[in-house]
C-alpha positions as CSV (number, residue, x, y, z in Angstrom):
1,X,-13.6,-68.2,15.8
2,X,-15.8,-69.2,18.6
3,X,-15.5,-68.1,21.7
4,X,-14.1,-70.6,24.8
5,X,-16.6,-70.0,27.7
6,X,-15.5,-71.6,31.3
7,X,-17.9,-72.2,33.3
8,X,-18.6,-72.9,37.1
9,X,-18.8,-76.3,39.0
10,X,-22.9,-75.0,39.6
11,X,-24.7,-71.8,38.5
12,X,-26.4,-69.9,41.3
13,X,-29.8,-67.7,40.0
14,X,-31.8,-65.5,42.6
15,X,-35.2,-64.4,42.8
16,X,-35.4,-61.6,42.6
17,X,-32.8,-59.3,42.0
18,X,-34.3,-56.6,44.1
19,X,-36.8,-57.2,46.7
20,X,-38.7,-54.1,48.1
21,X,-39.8,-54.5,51.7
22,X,-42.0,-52.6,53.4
23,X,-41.3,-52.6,57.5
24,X,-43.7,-54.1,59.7
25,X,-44.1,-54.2,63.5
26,X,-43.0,-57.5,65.1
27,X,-40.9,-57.9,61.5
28,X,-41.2,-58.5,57.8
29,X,-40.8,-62.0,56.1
30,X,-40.3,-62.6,52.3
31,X,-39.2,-65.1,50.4
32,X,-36.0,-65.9,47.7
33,X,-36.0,-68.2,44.8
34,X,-32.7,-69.8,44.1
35,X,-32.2,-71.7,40.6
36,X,-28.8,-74.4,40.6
37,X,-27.7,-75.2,37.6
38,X,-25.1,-78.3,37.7
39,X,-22.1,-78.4,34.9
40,X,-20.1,-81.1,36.2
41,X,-20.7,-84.0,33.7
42,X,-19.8,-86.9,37.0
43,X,-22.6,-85.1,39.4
44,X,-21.9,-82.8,42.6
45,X,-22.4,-83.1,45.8
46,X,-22.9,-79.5,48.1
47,X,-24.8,-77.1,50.4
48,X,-26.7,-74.5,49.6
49,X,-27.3,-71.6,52.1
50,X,-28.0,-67.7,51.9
51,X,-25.5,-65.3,53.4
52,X,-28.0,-62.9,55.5
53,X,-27.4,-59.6,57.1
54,X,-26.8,-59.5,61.2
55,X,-29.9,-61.0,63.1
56,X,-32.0,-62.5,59.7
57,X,-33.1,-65.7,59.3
58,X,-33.8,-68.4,56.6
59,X,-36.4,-71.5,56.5
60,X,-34.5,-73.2,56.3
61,X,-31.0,-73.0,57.3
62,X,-30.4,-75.0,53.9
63,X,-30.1,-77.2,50.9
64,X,-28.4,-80.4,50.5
65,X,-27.6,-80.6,46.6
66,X,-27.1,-84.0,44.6
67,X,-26.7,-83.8,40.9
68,X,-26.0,-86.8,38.8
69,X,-25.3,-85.1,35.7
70,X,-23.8,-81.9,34.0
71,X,-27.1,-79.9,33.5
72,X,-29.6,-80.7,36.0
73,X,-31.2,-77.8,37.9
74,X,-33.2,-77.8,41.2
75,X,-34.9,-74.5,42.3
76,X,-35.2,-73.7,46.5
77,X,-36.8,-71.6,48.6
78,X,-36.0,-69.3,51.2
79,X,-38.5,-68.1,53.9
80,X,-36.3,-65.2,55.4
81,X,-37.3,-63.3,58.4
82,X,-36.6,-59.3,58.8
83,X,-36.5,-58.5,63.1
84,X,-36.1,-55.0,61.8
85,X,-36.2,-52.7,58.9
86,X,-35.1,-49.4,58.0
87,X,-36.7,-47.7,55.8
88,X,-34.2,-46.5,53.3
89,X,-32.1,-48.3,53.4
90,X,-30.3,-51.5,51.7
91,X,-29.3,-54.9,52.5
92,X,-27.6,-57.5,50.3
93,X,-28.8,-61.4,50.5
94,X,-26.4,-64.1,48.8
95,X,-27.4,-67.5,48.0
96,X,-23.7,-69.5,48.1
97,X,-23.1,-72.7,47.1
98,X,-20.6,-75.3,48.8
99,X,-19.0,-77.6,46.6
100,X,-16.2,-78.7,48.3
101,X,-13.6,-76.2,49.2
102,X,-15.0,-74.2,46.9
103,X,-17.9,-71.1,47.6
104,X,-19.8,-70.2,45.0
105,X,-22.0,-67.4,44.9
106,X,-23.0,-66.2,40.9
107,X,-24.8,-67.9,38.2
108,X,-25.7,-66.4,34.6
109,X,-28.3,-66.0,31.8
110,X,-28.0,-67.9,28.9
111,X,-28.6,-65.6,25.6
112,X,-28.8,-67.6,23.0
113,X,-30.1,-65.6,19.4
114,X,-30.1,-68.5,15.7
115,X,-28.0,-65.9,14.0
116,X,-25.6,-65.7,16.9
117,X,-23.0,-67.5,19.1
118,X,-24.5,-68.1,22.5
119,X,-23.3,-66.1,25.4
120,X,-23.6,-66.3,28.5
121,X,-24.3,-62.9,31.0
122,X,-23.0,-63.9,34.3
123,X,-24.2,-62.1,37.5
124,X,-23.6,-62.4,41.0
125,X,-25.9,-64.5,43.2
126,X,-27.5,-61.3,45.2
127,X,-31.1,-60.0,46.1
128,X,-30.9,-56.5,47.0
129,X,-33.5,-55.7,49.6
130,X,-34.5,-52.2,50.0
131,X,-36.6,-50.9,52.8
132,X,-39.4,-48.7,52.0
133,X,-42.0,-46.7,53.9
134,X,-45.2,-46.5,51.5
135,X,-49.2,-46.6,51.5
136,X,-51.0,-48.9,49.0
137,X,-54.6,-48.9,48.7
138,X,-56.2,-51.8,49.9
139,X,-57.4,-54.0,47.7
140,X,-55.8,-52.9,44.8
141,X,-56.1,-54.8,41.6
142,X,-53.6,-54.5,38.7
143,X,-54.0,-55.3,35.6
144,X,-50.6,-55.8,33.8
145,X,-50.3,-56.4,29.6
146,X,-46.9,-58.0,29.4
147,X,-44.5,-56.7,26.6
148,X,-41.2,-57.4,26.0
149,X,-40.6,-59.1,29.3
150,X,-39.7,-57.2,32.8
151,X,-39.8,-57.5,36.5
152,X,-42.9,-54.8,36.8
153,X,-45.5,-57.2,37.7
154,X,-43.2,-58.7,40.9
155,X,-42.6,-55.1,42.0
156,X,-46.0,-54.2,42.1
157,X,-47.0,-57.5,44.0
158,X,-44.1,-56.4,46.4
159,X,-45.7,-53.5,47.7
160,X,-49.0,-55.4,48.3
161,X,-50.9,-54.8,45.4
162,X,-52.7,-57.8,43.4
163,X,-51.2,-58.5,40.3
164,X,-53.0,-60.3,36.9
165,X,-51.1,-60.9,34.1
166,X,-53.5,-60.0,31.2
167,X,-53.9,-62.6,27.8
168,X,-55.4,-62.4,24.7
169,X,-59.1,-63.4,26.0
170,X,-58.5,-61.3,28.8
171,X,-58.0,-58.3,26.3
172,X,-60.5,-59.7,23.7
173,X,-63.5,-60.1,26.0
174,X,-62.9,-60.1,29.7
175,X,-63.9,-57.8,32.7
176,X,-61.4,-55.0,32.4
177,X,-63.6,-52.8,34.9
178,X,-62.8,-54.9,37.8
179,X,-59.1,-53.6,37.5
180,X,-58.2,-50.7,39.2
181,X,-55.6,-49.9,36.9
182,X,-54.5,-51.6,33.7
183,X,-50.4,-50.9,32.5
184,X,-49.5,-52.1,29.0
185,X,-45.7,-53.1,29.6
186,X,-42.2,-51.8,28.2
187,X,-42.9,-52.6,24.4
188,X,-46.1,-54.2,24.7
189,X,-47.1,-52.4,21.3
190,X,-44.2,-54.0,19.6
191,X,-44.6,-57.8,20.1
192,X,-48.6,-58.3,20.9
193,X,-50.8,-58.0,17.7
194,X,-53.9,-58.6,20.2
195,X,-53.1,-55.5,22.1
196,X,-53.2,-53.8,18.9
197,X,-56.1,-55.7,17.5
198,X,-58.0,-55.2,20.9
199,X,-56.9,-51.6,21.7
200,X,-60.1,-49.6,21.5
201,X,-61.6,-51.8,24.5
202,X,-58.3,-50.1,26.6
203,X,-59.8,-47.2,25.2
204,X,-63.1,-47.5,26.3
205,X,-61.9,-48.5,29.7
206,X,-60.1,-45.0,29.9
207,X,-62.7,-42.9,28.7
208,X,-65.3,-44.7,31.4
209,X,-63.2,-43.8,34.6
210,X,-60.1,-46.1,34.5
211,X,-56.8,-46.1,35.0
212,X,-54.4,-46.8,32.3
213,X,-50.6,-46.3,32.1
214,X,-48.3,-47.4,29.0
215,X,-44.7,-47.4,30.2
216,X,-42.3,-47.5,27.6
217,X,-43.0,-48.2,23.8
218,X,-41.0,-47.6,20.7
219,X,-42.4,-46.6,17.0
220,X,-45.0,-49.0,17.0
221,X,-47.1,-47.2,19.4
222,X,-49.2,-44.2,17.3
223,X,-50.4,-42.1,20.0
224,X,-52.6,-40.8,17.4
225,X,-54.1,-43.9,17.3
226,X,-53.8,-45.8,20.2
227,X,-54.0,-42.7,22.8
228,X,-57.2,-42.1,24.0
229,X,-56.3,-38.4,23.8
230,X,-54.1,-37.4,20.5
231,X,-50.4,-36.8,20.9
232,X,-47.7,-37.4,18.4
233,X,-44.8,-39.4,18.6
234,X,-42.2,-38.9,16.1
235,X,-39.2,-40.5,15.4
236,X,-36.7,-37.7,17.3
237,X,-38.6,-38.4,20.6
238,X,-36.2,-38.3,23.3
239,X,-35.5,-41.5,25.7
240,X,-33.9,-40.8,28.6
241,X,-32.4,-43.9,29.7
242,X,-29.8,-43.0,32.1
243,X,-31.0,-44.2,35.7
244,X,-29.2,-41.5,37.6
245,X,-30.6,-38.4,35.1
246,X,-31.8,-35.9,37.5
247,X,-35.5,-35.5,37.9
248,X,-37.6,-32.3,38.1
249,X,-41.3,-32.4,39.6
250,X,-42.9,-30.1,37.3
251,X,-46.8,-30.2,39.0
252,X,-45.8,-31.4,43.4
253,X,-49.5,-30.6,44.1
254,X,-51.0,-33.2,41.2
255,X,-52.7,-36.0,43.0
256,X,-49.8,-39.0,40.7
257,X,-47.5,-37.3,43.0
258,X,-49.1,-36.7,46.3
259,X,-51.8,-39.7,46.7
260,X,-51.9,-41.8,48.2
261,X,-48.4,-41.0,49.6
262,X,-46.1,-37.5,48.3
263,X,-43.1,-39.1,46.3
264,X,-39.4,-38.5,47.6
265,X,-36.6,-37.9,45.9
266,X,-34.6,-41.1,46.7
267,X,-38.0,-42.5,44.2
268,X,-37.7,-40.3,41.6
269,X,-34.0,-40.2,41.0
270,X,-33.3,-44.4,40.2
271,X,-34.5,-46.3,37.4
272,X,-36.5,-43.5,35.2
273,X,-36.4,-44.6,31.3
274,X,-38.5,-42.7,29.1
275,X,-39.2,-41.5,25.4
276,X,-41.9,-39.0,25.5
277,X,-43.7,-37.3,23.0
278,X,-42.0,-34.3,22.0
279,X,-45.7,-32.3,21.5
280,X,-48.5,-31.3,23.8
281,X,-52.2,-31.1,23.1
282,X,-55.2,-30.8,24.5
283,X,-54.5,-29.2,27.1
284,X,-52.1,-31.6,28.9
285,X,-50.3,-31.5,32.1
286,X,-46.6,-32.0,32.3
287,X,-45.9,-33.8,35.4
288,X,-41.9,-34.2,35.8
289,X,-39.2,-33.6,33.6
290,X,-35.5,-35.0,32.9
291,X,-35.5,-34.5,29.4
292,X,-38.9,-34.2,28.4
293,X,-41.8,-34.0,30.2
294,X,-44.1,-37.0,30.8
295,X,-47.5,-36.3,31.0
296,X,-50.9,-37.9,32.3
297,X,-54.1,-36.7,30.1
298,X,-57.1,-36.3,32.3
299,X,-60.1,-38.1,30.2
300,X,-63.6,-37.6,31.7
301,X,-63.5,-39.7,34.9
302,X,-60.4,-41.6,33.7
303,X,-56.7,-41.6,33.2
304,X,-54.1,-42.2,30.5
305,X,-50.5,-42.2,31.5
């Protein structure tokens, strides 16, 4: 039996979800994406606006929509301007929709699999913006391996940092010493054959004074392999995965937690996810804990995460 899915006049996307903001004198601006999708097989006719805390702006004020037919899209911008920020604290933007009498303020993701009846994951129309105190280096340059698909790469751009999504060539032959730091994605091991074919370069770029920093991966990362220091990862490694698991700093005087700013708790308590190696070697250093330590390995002049 297949499911009956009812579906809005118009969709309403955001991007993105979560905005991080760091405060600035004389205010902050950034800026929000907003996708419509139209389902109304005769067109629409509407506004579209963002709902903004006390005293924030938007360039501009908004949208006149016109859709002919049931499954056009239009993406907009929003330039919105911060007067003040406090660090710490959260705000809530929501791009709403006027069609008619009606408000609407939520869109959804289409998931759609060959073996399976499409669904749809509906969400509410929202950028949370957090404001948040924090130091980057200037200058810094990112390199980021993309994996399964996530919203890393934004997040790092958001705090100032320059952001280049790495491909094949990139991996195969490029200049992976002008990056400050390379991070292989959640997965990345899983669904790229040339990051497994072109893994020793990564390597190499560790062992000569780089930065590297694999986030999560499942079985098809072999530390014993891939690592530039050998570890083991066996098949009862431990994931934490619960955002709110308490988190123990095992090593508060190691520079990943003090430099270039010390880390607060409000950081290390949201959004951890990790499957660690349940073995030490070498003469690593466990770093914090929630289940099971995560640990940088020191390599010459380098660093492997």
């Amino acid at each position: 039996m297949r499911k009956l899915q009812v579906m809005p006049a118009v969709a309403v996307n955001v991007v993105p979800a979560q905005r991080i903001v760091i405060p600035q004198e004389g205010g902050s601006l950034f800026t929000v994406d907003t996708e419509v999708i139209n389902n109304v097989a005769s067109g629409t006719q509407g506004l579209l606006q963002l709902g903004l805390p006390e005293g924030w702006t938007a360039d501009p004020a908004g949208y006149d929509l016109s859709f002919a037919q049931a499954g056009e899209r239009h993406t907009f911008s929003f330039d919105v301007a911060v007067p003040t920020l406090q660090a710490g604290e959260e705000y809530e933007v929501h791009a709403i929709a006027q069609i008619g009498d009606a408000r609407i303020s939520g869109g959804y993701q289409v998931i759609r699999n060959r073996d399976m009846e499409t669904r749809y994951l509906f969400r509410d129309a929202t950028t949370l913006v957090s404001g948040l105190n924090v130091e980057v280096a200037a200058g810094l340059n990112v390199g980021y391996v993309m994996g399964v698909g996530d919203e890393v790469p934004s997040g790092i751009e958001q705090l100032g940092a320059h952001v280049t999504l790495l491909q094949e060539a990139d991996l195969a032959s490029g200049d992976l010493d002008s990056y400050d730091v390379i991070m292989v994605g959640t997965r990345a091991y899983a669904v790229r054959q040339d990051l497994r074919t072109y893994n020793r370069r990564l390597m190499d770029y560790a062992h000569a004074g780089g930065n590297l920093i694999v986030l999560y991966q499942t079985q098809e990362f072999v530390p014993e392999q891939m690592a530039p220091i050998s570890a083991r990862l066996p098949r009862g490694a431990e994931e934490v995965s619960e955002e709110d698991a308490p988190v123990t700093i095992l090593a508060p005087d190691h520079p990943v937690i003090t430099v270039p700013m010390p880390l607060q708790r409000p950081i290390l308590t949201v959004g951890w996810s990790s499957a660690d190696p349940n073995s030490l070697r070498n003469g690593m250093r466990p770093i914090r804990h929630s289940s099971k330590p995560m640990t940088p390995v020191r390599i010459r002049k380098g660093a492997h995460f």
